[in-house]
C-alpha positions as a LaTeX table, in Angstrom:
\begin{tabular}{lrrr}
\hline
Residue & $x$ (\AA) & $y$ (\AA) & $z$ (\AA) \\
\hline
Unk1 & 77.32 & 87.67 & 66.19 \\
Unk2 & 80.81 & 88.00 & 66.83 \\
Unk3 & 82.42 & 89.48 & 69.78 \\
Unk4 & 84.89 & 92.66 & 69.88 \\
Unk5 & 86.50 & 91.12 & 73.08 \\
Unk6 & 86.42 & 88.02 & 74.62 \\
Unk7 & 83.57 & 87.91 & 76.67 \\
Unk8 & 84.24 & 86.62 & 80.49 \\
Unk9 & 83.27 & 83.17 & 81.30 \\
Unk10 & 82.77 & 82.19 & 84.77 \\
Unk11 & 83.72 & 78.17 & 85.35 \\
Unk12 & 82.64 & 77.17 & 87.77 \\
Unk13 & 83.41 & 73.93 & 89.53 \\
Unk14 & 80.90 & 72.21 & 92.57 \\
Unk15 & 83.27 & 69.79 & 94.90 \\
Unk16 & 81.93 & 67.31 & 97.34 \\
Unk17 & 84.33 & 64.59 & 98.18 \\
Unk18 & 86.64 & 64.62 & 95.01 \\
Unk19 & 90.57 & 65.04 & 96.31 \\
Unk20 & 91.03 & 62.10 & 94.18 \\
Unk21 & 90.23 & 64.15 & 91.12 \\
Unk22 & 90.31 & 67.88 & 91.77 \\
Unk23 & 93.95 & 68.68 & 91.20 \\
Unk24 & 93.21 & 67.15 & 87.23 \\
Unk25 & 89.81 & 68.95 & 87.14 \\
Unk26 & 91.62 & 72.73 & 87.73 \\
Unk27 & 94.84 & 71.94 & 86.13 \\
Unk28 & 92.22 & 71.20 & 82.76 \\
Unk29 & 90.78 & 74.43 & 83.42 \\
Unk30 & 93.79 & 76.40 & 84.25 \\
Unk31 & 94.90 & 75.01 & 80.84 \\
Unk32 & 92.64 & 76.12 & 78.31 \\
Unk33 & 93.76 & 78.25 & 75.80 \\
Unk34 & 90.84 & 80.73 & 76.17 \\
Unk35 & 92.18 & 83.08 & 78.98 \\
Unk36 & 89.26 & 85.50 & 79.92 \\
Unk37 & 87.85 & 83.53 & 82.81 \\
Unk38 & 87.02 & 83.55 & 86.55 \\
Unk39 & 87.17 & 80.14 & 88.02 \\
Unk40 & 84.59 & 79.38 & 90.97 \\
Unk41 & 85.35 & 76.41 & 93.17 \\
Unk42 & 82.82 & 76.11 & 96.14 \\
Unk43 & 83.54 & 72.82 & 98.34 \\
Unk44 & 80.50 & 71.45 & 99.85 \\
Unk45 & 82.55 & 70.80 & 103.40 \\
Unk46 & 84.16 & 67.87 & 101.97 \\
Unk47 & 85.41 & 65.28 & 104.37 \\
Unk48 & 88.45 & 64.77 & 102.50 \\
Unk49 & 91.66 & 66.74 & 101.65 \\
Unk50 & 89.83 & 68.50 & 98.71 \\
Unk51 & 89.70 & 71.93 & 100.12 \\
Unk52 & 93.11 & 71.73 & 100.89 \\
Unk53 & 94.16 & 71.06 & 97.26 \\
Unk54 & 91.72 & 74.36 & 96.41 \\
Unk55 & 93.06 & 76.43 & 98.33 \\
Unk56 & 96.91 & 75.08 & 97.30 \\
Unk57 & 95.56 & 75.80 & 93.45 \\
Unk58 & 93.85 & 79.16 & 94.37 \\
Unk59 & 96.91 & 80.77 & 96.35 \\
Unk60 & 98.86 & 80.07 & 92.71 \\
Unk61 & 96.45 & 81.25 & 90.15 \\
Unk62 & 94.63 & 84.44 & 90.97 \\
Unk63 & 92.07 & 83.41 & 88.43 \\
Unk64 & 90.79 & 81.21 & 91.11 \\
Unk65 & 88.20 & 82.29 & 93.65 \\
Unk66 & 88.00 & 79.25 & 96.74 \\
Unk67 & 84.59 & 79.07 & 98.68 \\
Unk68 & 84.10 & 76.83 & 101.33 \\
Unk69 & 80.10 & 76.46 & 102.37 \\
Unk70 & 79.46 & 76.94 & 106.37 \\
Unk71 & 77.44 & 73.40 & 106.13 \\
Unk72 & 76.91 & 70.69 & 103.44 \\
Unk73 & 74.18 & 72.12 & 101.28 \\
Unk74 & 73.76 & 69.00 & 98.66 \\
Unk75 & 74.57 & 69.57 & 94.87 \\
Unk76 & 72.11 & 71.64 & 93.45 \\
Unk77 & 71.88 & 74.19 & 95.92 \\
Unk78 & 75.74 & 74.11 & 96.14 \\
Unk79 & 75.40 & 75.24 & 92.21 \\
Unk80 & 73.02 & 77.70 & 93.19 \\
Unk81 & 75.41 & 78.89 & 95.45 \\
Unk82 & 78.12 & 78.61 & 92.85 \\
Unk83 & 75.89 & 80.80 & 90.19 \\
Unk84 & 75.50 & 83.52 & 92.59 \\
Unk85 & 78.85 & 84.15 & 92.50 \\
Unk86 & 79.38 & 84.33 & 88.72 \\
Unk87 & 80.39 & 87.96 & 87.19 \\
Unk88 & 80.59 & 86.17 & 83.73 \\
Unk89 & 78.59 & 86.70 & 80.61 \\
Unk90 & 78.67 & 83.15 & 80.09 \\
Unk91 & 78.87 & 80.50 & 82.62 \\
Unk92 & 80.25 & 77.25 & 82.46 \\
Unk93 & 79.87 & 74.19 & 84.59 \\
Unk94 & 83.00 & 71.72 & 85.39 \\
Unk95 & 81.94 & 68.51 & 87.81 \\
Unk96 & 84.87 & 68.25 & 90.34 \\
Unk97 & 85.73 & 64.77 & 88.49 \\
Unk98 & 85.86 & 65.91 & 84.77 \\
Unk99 & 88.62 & 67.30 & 82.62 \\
Unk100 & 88.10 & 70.43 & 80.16 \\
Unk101 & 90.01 & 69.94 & 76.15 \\
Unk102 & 92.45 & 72.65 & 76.01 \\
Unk103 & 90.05 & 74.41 & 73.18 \\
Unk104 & 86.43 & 73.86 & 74.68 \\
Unk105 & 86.31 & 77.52 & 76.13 \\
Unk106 & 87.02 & 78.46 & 72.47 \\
Unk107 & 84.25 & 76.46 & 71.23 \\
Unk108 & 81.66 & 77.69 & 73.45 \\
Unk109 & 81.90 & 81.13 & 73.40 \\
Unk110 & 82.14 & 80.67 & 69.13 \\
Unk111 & 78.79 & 78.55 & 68.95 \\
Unk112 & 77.46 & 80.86 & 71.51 \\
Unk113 & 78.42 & 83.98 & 69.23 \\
Unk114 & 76.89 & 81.83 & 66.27 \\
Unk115 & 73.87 & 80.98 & 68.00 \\
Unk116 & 72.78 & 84.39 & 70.35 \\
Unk117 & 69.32 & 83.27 & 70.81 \\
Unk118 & 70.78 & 80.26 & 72.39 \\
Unk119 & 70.16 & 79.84 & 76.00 \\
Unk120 & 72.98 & 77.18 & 76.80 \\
Unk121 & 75.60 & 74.83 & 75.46 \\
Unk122 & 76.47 & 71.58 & 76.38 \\
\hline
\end{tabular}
């Protein structure tokens, strides 16, 4: 299966603590050469300056949509949160402290056209 547009991927990233890493997480994001995303960043109430470095990166880059939870809800159900939020046809999880290659957007929506019985892609 091949696609006749790029398909929209939602990233999304879950933050919780991470202002020593965030900047480099959505700045690896923000630089992939596959353009056709939305970009999801809910902070779990960090403590730290980390939703102050979202909000710096989402006032830039309208790509970005900043959510802030009311009250810490823990990681998984700060994905869930996360995944309601997603208007993509294929969604793709950053951690807060990990870095994206410039092409791995490319690469996952190709094996995903390759393989559309697939159900996810690590």
């Amino acid at each position: 299966m091949s696609f006749t547009t790029p398909p929209l991927i939602t990233v999304i990233t879950t933050c919780y603590n991470r202002e020593q890493y965030i900047a480099a997480c959505i700045e690896s994001v923000l630089n992939c050469k596959y353009e056709n995303i939305e970009y999801n960043i809910v902070d779990d109430v960090s403590k730290d300056s980390s939703w102050d470095i979202i909000q710096r990166y989402a006032k830039a880059d309208s790509r970005i949509r900043a959510y802030r939870n009311e009250v810490n809800q823990g990681d998984y159900p700060n994905r869930n949160v996360a995944l309601n939020l997603a208007k993509g046809e294929f969604v793709k999880f950053v951690d807060g402290d990990d870095l994206l290659y410039p092409y791995a957007l490319h690469f996952f929506v190709h094996y995903m056209g390759q393989y559309p019985k697939a159900t996810f892609s690590l």
